[in-house]
KOLDREN-55291 format. One record per residue (C-alpha): x, y, z negated; residue number from 1. Coordinates in steps of 0.02 Angstrom, whole numbers. Layout:
BEGIN
{site {X Y Z} NUM}
...
***
This chain:
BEGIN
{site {1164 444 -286} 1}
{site {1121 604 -221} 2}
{site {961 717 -181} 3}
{site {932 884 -104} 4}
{site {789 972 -173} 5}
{site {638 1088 -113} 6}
{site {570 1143 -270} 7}
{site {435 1254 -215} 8}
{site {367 1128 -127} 9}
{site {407 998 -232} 10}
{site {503 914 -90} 11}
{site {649 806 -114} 12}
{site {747 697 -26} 13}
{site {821 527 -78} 14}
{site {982 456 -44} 15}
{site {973 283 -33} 16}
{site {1120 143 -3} 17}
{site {1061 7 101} 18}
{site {1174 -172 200} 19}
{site {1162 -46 343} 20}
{site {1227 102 280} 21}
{site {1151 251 166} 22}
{site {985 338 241} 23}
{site {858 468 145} 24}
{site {682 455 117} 25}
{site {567 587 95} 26}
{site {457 623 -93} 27}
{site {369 745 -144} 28}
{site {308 784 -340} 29}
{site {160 878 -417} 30}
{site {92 893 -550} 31}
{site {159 893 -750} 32}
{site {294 783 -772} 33}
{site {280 770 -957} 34}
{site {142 680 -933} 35}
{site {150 475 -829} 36}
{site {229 481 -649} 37}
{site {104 397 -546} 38}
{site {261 341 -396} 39}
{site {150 311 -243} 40}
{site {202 155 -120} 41}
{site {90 168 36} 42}
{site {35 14 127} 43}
{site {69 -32 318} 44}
{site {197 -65 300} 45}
{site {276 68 399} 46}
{site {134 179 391} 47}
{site {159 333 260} 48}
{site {97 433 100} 49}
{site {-26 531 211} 50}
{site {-201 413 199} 51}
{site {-167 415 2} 52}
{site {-164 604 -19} 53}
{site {-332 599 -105} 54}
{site {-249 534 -273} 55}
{site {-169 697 -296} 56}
{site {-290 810 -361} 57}
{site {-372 678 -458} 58}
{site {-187 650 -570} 59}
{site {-135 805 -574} 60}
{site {-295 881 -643} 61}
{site {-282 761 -779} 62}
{site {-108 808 -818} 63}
{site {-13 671 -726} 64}
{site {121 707 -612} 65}
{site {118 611 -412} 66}
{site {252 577 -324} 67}
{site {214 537 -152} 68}
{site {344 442 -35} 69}
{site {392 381 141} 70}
{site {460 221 137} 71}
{site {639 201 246} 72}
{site {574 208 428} 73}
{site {404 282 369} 74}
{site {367 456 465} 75}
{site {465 575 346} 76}
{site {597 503 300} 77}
{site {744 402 389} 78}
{site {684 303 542} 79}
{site {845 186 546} 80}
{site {853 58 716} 81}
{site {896 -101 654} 82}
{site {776 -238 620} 83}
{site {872 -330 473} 84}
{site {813 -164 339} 85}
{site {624 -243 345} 86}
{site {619 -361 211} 87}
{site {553 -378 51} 88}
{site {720 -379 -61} 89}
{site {792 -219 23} 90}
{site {620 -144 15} 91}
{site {626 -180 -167} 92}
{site {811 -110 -220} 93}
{site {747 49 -120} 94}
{site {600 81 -226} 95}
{site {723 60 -379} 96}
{site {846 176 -310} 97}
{site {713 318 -285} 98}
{site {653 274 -485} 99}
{site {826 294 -523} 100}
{site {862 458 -437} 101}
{site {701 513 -514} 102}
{site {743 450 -695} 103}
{site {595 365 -737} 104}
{site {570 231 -882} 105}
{site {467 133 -949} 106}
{site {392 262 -1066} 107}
{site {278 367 -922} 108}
{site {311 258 -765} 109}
{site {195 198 -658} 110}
{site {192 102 -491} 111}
{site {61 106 -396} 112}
{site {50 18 -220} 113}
{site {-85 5 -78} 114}
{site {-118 -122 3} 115}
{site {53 -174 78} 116}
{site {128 -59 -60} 117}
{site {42 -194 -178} 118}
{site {154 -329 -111} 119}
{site {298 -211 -144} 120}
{site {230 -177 -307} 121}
{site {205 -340 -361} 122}
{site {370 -393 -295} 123}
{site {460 -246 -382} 124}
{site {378 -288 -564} 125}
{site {436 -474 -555} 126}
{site {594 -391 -514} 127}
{site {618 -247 -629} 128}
{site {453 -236 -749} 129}
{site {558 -192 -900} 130}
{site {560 -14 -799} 131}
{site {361 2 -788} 132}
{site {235 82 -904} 133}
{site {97 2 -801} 134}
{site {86 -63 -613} 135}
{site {-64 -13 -497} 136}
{site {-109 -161 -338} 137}
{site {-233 -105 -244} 138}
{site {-339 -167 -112} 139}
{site {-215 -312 -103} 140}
{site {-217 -505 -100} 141}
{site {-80 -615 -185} 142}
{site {-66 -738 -67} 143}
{site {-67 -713 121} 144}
{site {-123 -883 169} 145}
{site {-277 -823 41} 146}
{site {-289 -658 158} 147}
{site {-288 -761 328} 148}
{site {-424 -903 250} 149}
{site {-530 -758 222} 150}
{site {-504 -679 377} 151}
{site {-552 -815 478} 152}
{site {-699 -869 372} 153}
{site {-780 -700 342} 154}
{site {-745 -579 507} 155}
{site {-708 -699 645} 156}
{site {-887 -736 650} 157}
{site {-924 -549 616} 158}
{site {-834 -508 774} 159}
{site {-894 -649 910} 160}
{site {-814 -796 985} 161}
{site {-789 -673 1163} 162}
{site {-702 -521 1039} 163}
{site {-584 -632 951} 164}
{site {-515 -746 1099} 165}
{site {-482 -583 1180} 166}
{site {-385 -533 1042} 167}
{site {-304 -658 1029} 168}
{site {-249 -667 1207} 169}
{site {-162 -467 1187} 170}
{site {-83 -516 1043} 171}
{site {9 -682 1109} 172}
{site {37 -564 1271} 173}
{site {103 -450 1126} 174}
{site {-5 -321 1220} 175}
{site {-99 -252 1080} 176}
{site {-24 -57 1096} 177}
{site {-173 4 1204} 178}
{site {-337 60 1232} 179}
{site {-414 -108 1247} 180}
{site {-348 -174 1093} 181}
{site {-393 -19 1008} 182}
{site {-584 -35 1069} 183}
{site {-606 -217 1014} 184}
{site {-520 -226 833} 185}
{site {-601 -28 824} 186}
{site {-787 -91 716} 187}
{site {-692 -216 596} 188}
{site {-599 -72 540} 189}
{site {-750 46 532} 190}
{site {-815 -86 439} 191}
{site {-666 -129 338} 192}
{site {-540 -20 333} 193}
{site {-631 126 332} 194}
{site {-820 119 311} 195}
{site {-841 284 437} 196}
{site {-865 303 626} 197}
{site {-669 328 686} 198}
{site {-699 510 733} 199}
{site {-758 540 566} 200}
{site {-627 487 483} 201}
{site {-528 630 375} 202}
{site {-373 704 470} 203}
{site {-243 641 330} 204}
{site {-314 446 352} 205}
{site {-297 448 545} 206}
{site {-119 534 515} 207}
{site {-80 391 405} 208}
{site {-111 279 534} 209}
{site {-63 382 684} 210}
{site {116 399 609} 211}
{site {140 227 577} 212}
{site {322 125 662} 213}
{site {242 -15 733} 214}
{site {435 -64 741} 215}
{site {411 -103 553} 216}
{site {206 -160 555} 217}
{site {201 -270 693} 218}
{site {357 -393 649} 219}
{site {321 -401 465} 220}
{site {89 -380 467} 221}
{site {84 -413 635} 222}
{site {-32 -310 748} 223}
{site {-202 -270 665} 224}
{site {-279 -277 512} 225}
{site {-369 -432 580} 226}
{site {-250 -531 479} 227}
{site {-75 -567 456} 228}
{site {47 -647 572} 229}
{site {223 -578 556} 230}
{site {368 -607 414} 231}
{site {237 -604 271} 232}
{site {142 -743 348} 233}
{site {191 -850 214} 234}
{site {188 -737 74} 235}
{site {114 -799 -93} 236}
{site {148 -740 -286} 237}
{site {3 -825 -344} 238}
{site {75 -931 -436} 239}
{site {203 -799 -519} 240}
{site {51 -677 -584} 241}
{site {82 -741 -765} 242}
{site {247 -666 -762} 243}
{site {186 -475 -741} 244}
{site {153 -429 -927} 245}
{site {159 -245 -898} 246}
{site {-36 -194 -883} 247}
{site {-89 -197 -714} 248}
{site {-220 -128 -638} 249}
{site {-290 -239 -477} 250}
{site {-426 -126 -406} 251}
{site {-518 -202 -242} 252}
{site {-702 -156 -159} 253}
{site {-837 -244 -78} 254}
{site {-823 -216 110} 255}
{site {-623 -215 105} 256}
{site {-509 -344 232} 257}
{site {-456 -413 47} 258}
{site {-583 -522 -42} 259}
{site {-646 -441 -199} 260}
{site {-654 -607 -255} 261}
{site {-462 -651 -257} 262}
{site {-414 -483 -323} 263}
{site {-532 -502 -468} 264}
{site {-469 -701 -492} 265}
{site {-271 -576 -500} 266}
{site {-324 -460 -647} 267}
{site {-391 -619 -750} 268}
{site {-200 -730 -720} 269}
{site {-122 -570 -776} 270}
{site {-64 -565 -953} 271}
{site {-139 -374 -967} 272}
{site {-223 -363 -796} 273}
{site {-394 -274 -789} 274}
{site {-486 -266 -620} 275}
{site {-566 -100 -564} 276}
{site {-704 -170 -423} 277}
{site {-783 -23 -270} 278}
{site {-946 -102 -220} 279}
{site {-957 58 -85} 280}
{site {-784 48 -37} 281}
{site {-680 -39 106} 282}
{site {-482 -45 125} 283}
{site {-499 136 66} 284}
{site {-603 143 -46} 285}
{site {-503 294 -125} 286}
{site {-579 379 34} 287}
{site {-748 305 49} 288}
{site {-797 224 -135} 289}
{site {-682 391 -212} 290}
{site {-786 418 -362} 291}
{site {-797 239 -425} 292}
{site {-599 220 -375} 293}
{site {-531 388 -458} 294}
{site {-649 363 -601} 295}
{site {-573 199 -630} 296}
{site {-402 257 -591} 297}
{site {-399 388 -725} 298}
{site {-481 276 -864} 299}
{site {-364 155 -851} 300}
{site {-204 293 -858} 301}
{site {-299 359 -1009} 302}
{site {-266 195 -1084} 303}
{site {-73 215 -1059} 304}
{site {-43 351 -1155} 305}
***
């Protein structure tokens, strides 16, 4: 495998060897790498590092090196037409081919994944967890049946009979790449996603989203937040928790599309989970519950060393 490197920047990209041929993805380090690598899945999927950027500071002030990264078909990196990349298993070997070309064991390695990240976190330590010093899932479910029950129960009432038919509608139309669809799914994710007004959210969260290939989101999440509908309909490691016995850090918030509940249930069937809970925060609460959530972060590294 092979990399080109930006060092200044700390900019490098990946090779990676995929059914379809070999693509690169884009990373990009700071911080002291002496100290645990903190390897950063963003969630979406398909969207990118951008909406997570306010981990960096945090780790490397407290001598941790980050290593951010675009997924394959993510903004910076590769953005390869073919539908059969988007699964779970190729997802997986990609995330071990970048901890490979990084050389990173299981003495300072950590994986840390948001929200759809978790799923590719989780999926990657059932996989490969003799390669972990510790696994981060945040602001992710384990099941999404779990996700959907909660959806339904706890926001479809939220948003109104009227709201969600309409939604509904666009999305069997698979219409939902407009203004109106934008305007009616718009205050569950002020509410949920991001506890802010949408033209107060920071520049690098609406890039996150902005940037995201809705070739990737909308076949595997489907088309909002409101919910999942696409490949990972049926998703559900519940039942294979027990099996993760690196420690694990499952860190959810009050007001987030995941129920605090379930993610706190996660940390308690893991053999060395510990639950980190955001009782400001939403879906990011490392933007809008950031004290409680970096706080908690850091403690729990601490613990690592």
């Amino acid at each position: 495998m092979s990399a080109t490197d930006d060092h200044a920047a700390g900019v490098r990209m990946i090779d990676v060897t995929t059914p379809s041929g070999d693509f690169r993805v884009w990373t990009r380090a700071a911080g002291d790498p002496s100290g645990l690598t903190v390897l950063v899945l963003h969630g979406g999927p398909g969207a990118t590092h951008e909406y997570l950027l306010d981990l960096e500071q945090p780790l490397v002030d407290a001598g941790h090196q980050v290593v951010f990264y675009d997924q394959l078909g993510s903004f910076h990196s590769d953005q390869p037409d073919d539908p059969s990349l988007w699964e779970i298993p190729r997802f997986v070997d990609e995330v071990e081919q970048v901890r490979a070309a990084l050389d990173l064991g299981p003495d300072r390695f950590v994986l840390y994944g948001q929200s759809w990240g978790g799923i590719l976190g989780l999926e990657y330590a059932l996989a490969h967890q003799d390669r972990l010093r510790g696994l981060v899932i945040s602001n992710m479910m384990s099941s999404i049946p779990a996700y959907n029950e909660y959806a339904e129960r706890v926001f479809f009432p939220e948003m109104g009979e009227e709201t969600i038919a309409r939604i509904k509608e666009l999305e069997a139309a698979g219409d939902t790449v407009n203004d109106e669809y934008d305007a009616l799914v718009r205050p569950h994710y002020e509410r949920h996603t991001l506890r802010l007004p949408k033209d107060q959210w920071p520049p690098h969260a609406v890039a996150g989203l902005e940037h995201i290939n809705h070739d990737i989101y909308i076949p595997l999440q489907g088309p909002s937040e409101l919910g999942a509908s696409g490949k990972l309909v049926e998703w559900d490691r519940s039942g294979d928790l027990g099996q993760v016995e690196v420690p694990t850090l499952v860190i959810g918030a009050q007001h987030d599309t995941m129920d605090p509940g379930h993610m706190e249930w996660m940390a308690q069937q893991l053999p060395q989970g510990t639950y980190l809970h955001c009782p400001d925060g939403s879906h990011l609460a490392l933007i809008d519950d950031h004290d409680v959530y970096v706080r908690g972060l850091l403690a729990w590294l601490d613990g690592l060393r």
